[in-house]
C-alpha positions as CSV (number, residue, x, y, z in Angstrom):
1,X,-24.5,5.4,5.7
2,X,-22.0,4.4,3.5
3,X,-18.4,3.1,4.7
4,X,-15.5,4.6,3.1
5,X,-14.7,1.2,1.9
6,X,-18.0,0.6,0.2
7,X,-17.7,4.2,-1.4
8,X,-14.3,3.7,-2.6
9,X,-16.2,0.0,-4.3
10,X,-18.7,1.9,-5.3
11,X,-16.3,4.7,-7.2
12,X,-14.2,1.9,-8.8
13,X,-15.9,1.0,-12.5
14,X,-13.8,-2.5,-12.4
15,X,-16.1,-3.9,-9.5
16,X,-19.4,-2.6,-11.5
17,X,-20.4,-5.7,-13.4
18,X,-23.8,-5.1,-14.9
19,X,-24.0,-2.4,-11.8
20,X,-24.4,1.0,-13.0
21,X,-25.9,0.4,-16.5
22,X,-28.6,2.5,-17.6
23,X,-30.0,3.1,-21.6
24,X,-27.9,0.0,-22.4
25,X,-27.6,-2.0,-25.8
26,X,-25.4,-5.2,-26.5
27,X,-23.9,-6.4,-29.5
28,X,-21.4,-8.9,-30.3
29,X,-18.5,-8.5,-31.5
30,X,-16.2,-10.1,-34.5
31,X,-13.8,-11.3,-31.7
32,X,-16.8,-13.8,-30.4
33,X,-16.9,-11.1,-26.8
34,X,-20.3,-9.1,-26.0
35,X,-20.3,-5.5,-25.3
36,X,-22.8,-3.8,-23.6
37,X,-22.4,0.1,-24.1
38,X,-24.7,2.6,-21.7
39,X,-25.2,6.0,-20.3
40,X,-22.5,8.0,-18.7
41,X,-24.3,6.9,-15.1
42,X,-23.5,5.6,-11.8
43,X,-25.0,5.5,-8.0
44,X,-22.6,6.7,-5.0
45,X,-20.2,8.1,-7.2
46,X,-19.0,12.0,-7.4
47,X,-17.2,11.5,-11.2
48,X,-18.5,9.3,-13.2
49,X,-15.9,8.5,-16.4
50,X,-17.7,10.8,-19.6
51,X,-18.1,9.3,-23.2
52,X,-20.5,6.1,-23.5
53,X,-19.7,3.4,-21.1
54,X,-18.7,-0.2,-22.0
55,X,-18.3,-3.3,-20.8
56,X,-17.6,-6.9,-22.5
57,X,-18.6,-10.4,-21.2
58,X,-18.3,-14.3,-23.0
59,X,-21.2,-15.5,-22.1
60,X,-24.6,-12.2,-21.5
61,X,-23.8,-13.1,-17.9
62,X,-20.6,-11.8,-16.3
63,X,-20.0,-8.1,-17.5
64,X,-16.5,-6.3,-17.0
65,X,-16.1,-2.6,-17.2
66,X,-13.5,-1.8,-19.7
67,X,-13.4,1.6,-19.9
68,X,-15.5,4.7,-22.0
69,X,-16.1,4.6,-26.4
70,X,-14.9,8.4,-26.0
71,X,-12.9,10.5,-24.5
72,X,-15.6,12.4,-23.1
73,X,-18.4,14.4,-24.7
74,X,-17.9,15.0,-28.4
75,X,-17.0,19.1,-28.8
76,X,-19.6,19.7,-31.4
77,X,-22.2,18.1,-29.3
78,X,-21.1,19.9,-25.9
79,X,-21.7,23.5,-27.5
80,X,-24.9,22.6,-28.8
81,X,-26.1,20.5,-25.2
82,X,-23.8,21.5,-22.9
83,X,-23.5,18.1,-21.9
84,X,-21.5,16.5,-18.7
85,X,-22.2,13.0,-20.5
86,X,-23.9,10.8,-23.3
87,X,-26.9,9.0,-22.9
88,X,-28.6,5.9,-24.7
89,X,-26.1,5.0,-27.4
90,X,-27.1,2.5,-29.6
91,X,-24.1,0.5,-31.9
92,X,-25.3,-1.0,-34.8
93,X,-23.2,-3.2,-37.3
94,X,-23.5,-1.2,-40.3
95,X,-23.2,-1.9,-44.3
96,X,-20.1,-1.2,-46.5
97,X,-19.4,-1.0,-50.0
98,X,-16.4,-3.3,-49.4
99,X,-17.8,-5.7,-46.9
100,X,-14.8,-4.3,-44.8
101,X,-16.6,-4.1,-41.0
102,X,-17.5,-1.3,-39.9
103,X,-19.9,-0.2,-36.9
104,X,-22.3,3.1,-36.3
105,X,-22.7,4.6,-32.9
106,X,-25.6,7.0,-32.3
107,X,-25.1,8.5,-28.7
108,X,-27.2,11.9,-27.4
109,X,-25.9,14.9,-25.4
110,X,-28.2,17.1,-23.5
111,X,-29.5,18.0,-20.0
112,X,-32.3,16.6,-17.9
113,X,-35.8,18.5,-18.8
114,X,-34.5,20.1,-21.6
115,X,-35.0,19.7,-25.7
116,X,-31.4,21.2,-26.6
117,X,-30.1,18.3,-27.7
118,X,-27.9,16.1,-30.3
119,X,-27.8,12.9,-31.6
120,X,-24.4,11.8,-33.1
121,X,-22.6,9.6,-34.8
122,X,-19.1,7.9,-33.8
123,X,-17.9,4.9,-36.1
124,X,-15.2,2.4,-35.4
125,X,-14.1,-0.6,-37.2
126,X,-14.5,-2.9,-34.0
127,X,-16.9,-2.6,-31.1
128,X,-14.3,-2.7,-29.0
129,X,-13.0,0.6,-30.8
130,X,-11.0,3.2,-31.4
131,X,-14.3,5.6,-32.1
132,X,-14.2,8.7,-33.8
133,X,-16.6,11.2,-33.7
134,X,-18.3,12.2,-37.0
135,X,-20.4,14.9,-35.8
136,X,-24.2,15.8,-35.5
137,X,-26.9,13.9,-36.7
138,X,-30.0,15.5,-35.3
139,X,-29.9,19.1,-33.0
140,X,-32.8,19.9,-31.3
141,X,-33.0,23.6,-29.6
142,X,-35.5,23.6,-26.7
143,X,-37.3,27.2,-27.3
144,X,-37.8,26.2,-30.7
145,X,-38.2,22.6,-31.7
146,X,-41.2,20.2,-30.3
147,X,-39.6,17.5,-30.5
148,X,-36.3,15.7,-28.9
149,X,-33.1,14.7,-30.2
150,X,-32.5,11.8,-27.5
151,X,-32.7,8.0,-27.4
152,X,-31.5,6.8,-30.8
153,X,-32.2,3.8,-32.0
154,X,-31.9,1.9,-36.0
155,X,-33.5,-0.4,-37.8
156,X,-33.3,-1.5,-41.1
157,X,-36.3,-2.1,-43.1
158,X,-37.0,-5.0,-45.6
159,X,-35.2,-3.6,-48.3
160,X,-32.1,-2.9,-46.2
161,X,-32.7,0.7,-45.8
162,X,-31.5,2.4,-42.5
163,X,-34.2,4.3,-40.2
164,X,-33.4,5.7,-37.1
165,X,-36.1,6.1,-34.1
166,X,-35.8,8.9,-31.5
167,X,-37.5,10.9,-29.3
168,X,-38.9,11.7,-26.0
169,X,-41.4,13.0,-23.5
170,X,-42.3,16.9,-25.8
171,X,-43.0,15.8,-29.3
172,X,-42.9,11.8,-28.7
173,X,-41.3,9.0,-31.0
174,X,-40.1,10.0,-34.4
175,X,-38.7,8.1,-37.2
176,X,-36.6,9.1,-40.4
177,X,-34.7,7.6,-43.0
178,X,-30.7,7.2,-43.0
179,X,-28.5,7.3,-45.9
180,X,-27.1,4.0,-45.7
181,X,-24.0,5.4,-47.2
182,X,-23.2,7.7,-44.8
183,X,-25.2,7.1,-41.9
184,X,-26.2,10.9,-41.8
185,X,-30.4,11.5,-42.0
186,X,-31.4,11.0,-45.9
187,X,-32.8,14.6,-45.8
188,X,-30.7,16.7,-43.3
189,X,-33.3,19.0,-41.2
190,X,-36.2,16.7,-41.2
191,X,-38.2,15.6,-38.3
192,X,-39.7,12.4,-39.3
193,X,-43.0,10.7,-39.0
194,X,-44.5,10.4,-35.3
195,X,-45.4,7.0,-34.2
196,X,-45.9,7.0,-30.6
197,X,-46.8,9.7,-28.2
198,X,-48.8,10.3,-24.3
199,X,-51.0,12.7,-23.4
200,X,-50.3,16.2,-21.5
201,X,-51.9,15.0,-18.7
202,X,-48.5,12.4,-18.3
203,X,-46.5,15.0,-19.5
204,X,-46.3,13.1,-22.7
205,X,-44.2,10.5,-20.7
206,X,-42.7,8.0,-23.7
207,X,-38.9,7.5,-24.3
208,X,-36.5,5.0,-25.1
209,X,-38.0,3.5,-28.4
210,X,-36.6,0.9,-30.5
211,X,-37.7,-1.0,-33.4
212,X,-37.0,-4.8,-34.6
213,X,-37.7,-6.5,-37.7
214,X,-39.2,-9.8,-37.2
215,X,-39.7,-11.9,-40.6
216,X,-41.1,-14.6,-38.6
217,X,-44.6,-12.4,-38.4
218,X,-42.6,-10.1,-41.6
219,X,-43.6,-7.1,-39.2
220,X,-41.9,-4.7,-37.1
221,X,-42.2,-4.6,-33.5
222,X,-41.6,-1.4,-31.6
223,X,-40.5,-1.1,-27.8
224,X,-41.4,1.9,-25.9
225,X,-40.9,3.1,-21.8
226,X,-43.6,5.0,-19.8
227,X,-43.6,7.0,-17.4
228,X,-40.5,8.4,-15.4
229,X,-37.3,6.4,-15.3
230,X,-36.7,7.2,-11.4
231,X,-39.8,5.3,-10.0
232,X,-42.1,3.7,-12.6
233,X,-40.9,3.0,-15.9
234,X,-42.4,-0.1,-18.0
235,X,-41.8,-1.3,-21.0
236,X,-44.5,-1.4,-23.9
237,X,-44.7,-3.0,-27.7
238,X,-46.9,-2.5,-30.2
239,X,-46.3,-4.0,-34.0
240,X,-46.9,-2.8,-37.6
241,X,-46.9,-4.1,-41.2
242,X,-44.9,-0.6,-42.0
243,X,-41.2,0.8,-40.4
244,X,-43.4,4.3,-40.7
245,X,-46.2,2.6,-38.6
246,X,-48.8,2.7,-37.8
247,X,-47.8,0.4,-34.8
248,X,-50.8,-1.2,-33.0
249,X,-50.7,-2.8,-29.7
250,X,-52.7,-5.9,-28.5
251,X,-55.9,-4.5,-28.5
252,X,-55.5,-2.7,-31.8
253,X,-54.9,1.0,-30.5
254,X,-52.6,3.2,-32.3
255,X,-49.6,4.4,-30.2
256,X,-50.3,7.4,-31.0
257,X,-53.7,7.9,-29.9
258,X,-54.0,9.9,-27.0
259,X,-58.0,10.3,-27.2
260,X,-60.2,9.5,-24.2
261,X,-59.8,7.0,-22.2
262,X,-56.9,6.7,-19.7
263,X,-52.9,7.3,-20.8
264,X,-52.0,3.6,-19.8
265,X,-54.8,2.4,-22.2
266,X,-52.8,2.4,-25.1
267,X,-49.7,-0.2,-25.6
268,X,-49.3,-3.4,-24.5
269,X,-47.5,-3.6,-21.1
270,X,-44.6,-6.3,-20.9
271,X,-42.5,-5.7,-18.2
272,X,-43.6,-3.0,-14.8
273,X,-42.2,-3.5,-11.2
274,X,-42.6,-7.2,-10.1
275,X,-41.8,-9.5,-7.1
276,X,-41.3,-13.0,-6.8
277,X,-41.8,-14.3,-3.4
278,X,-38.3,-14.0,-1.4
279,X,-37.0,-11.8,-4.2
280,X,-35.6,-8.5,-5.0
281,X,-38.3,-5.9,-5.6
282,X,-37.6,-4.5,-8.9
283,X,-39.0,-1.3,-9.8
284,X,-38.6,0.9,-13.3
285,X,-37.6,-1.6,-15.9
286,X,-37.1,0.4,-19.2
287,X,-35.0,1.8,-21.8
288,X,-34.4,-1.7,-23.4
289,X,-32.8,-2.5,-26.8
290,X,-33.3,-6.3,-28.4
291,X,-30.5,-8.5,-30.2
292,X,-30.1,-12.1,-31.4
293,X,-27.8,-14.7,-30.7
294,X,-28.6,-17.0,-33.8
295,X,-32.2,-17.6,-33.5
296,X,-32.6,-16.6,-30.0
297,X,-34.1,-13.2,-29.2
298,X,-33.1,-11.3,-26.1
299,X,-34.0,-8.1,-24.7
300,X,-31.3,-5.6,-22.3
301,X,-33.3,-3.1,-20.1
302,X,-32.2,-1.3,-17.0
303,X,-34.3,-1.6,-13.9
304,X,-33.7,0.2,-9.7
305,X,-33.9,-1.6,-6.8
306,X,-37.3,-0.5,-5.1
307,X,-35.8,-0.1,-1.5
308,X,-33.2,2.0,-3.1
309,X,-34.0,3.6,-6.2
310,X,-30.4,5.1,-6.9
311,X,-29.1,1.6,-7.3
312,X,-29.5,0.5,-11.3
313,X,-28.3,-2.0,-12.9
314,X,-28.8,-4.0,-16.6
315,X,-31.2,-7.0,-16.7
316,X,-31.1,-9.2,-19.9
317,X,-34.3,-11.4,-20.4
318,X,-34.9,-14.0,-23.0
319,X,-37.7,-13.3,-25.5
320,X,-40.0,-15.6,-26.3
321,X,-43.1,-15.1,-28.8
322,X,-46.7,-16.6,-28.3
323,X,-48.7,-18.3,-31.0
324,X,-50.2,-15.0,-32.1
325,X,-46.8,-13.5,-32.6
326,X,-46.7,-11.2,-29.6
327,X,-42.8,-11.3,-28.2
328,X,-42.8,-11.4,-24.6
329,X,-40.1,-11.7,-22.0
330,X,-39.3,-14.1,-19.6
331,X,-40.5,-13.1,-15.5
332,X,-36.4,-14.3,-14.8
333,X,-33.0,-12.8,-15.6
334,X,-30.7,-14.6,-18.5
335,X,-28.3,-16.8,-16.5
336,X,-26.6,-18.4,-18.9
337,X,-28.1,-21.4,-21.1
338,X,-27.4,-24.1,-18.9
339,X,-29.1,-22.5,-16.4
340,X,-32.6,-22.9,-17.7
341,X,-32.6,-26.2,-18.8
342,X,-34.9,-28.6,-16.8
343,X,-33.0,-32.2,-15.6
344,X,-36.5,-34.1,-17.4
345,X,-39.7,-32.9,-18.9
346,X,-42.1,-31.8,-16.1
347,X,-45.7,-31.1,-16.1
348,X,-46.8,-27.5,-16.9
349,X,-50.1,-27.7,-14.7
350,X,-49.3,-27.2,-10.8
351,X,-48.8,-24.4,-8.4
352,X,-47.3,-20.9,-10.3
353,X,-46.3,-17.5,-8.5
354,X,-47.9,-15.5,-10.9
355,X,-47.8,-11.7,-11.8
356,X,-50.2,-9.5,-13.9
357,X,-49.0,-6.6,-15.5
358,X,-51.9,-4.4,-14.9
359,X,-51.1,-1.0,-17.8
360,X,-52.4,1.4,-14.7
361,X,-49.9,0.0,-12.3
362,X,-46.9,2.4,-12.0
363,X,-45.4,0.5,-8.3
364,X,-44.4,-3.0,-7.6
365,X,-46.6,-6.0,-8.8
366,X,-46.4,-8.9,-6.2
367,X,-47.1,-12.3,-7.5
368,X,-49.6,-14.4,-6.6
369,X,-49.7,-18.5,-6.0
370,X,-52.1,-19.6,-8.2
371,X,-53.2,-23.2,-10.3
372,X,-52.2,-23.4,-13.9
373,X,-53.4,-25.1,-15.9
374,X,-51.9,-26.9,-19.3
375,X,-51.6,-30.5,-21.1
376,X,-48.2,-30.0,-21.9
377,X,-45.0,-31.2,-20.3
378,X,-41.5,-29.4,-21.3
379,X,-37.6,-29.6,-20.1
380,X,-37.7,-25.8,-20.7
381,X,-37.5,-26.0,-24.4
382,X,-39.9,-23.2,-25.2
383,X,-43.4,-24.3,-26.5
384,X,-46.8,-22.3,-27.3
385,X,-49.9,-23.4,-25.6
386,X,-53.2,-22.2,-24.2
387,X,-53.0,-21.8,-20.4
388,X,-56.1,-21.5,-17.8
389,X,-55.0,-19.6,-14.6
390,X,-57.3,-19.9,-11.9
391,X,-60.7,-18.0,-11.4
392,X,-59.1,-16.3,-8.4
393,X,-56.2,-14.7,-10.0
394,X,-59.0,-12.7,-12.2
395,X,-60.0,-9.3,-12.1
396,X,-63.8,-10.5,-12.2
397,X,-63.4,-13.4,-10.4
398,X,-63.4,-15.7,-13.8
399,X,-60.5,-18.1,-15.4
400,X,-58.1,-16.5,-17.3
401,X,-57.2,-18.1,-20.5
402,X,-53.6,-17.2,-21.9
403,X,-51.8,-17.1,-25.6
404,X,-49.1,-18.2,-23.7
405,X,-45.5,-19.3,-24.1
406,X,-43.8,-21.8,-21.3
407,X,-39.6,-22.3,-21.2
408,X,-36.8,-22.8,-18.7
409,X,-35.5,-19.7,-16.8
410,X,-33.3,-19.7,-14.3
411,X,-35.1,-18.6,-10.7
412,X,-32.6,-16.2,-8.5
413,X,-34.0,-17.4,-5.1
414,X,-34.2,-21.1,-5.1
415,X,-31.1,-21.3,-7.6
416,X,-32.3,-23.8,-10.2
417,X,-34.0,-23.8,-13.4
418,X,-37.6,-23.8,-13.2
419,X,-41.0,-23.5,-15.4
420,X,-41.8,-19.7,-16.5
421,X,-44.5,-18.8,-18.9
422,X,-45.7,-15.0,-20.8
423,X,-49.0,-15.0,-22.0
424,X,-51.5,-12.6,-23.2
425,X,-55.2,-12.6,-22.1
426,X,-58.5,-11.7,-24.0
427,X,-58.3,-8.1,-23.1
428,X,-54.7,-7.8,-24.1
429,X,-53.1,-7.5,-20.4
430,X,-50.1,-9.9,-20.1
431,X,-49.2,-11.9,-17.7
432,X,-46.0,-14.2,-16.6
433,X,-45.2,-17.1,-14.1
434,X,-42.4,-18.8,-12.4
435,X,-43.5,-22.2,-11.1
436,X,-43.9,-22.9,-7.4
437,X,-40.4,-24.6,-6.5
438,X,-40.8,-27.7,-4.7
439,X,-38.9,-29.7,-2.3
């Protein structure tokens, strides 16, 4: 049971941190500071502050509440939803005429189980605000729409034309154009092209999408969740030559293909549950969003503690992309760059904990000690290589050879930087790694 102390913690926002962040997305700001904004959400706490949480950091490590974008939910969107709070907002830098900055935040109001919902728009001149509410964007009305006005998300395409993704569970993933003037949808009333659904048999469980332009590959990746955000959540990608899609996973299956075969058979699985030996047992990683800093690529995702579901909090994992042009994400939280950079170059072969992120597997995936193999040595500076895992970390008993990626992360337990690697095997499952630590 809780102490009154520990309740009166838990109900205080300043001694959060990263605690208590759920749909987040991070951006960074003209003032050099991060800001992380999420869902209206906390554990242990009877009133949670209402209108889009935020909280700043210097360095993707320390987080510090500072307070809510709004004051509450917006009043066209509470008559539509009838809201308590906003969920998944996404804050995008957006284009002006006059070069003058200016920033776009999509946020959605509605209730659990339910497809009366809104997606608006706040803008600001700052992350760090004042925001003012510019009204609707999408309204869905659950006895008459399919489809879900939740979980916004932009990207721009090539040509610098805004699209936004949304969607959930019902009618599945959805995207439409934006009028990059306004930031309002191109053609007010329209629904936009699927590109990612689930069958009825998982209740067509697929949410949280968002989309990112790589010119590296010049195609667009798109991150998905399954399955229910309480328990089992994991996180998905699948890429395309078009914004409109089709987007195609690892084994070339269309996301939204929902014939035959099983409903985890479709999507290439990046991040589930997972435990490191010693570790915390993290359960339901999801609902992630992806931003640079210069040419590094990082991903934010909430995730639950697995011998306490209630408790959430936001993970942000560096992303790292194999020869083939899959982006991964490292096994390890970000730390801070320091943290994952090796004293010398080290050999890559040796003893690994090792985890494979079987699509079927909805609880916790425990790793495995296994032999890697690799002629390669590395002080963490990421580089792409073939790896052989060993014949008994196979489901049929034979090596494993990897598309892999190896780099410094920063392990929790032992508190140092070790070897970590993400890798994809012939039949499109990945895998990851966090070398064996050593005395």
């Amino acid at each position: 049971m809780m102490s009154s102390r520990d309740a009166a913690t838990a109900a205080d926002p300043t001694t959060w941190g990263a605690r208590n962040a759920h749909d987040p997305t991070v951006v960074r700001g003209d003032d050099g500071r991060w800001y992380m904004f999420s869902t209206d959400a906390a554990a242990g706490v009877d009133e949670v502050p209402a209108g889009v949480h935020v909280r700043t950091s210097p360095d993707l490590v320390e987080w510090t509440f500072v307070g809510t974008a709004l004051d509450g939910v917006p009043a066209a969107a509470f008559a539509h939803s009838g809201a308590a709070g906003l969920w998944a907002p996404e804050v995008v830098r957006w284009p002006s005429a006059d070069g003058s900055p200016r920033w776009h935040m999509y946020y959605s109001a509605s209730t659990f189980g339910s497809r009366t919902s809104v997606i608006g728009l706040a803008t600001a001149s700052s992350p760090a605000g004042p925001w003012t509410d510019a009204g609707p964007v999408v309204t869905t009305t659950h006895q008459v729409d399919g489809h879900n006005a939740i979980d916004a998300a932009v990207v721009f395409d090539r040509a610098g034309r805004p699209w936004l993704t949304y969607g959930s569970f019902f009618g599945g993933i959805h995207i439409l154009p934006l009028d990059v003037r306004t930031g309002f949808a191109e053609r007010p009333g329209e629904v936009g092209t699927l590109i990612a659904r689930r069958p009825a048999s998982v209740d067509g469980a697929v949410e949280g999408a968002y989309i990112v332009y790589r010119p590296e590959e010049d195609r667009f990746v798109l991150f998905v969740s399954y399955d229910s955000l309480f328990d089992s959540y994991s996180m998905r990608v699948a890429v395309s030559s078009s914004v409109t899609g089709p987007y195609l996973d690892a084994n070339g299956r269309t996301l939204t293909d929902v014939s035959g075969g099983t409903p985890d058979a479709v999507g290439t699985k990046i991040l589930g549950g997972h435990r490191f030996p010693d570790g915390t047992a993290w359960i339901a990683p999801g609902h992630n969003s992806v931003f640079r800093d210069g040419d590094r690529l990082f991903l934010v995702h909430h995730v639950r503690h697995a011998d306490d579901p209630t408790r959430h909090e936001a993970q942000i994992r560096r992303v790292h992309v194999t020869a083939s042009g899959w982006p991964l994400v490292s096994p390890h939280p970000f730390a801070g760059y320091d943290s994952e950079r090796l004293r010398a170059p080290e050999a890559v072969s040796g003893d690994w904990d090792v985890v494979r992120f079987d699509p079927a597997e909805r609880g916790v995936a425990a790793s495995v000690r296994l032999p890697v193999v690799a002629a390669a040595h590395t002080d963490g500076q990421a580089l792409t290589t073939p790896l052989i895992v060993s014949a008994s970390g196979g489901p049929d008993d034979a090596d494993i050879v990897l598309d892999a990626v190896v780099f410094g992360a920063f392990d929790p337990v032992a508190q140092r930087p070790v070897l970590a690697f993400a890798g994809l095997d012939a039949a499109g499952v990945v895998w990851t790694g966090s070398k064996a630590v050593t005395a």
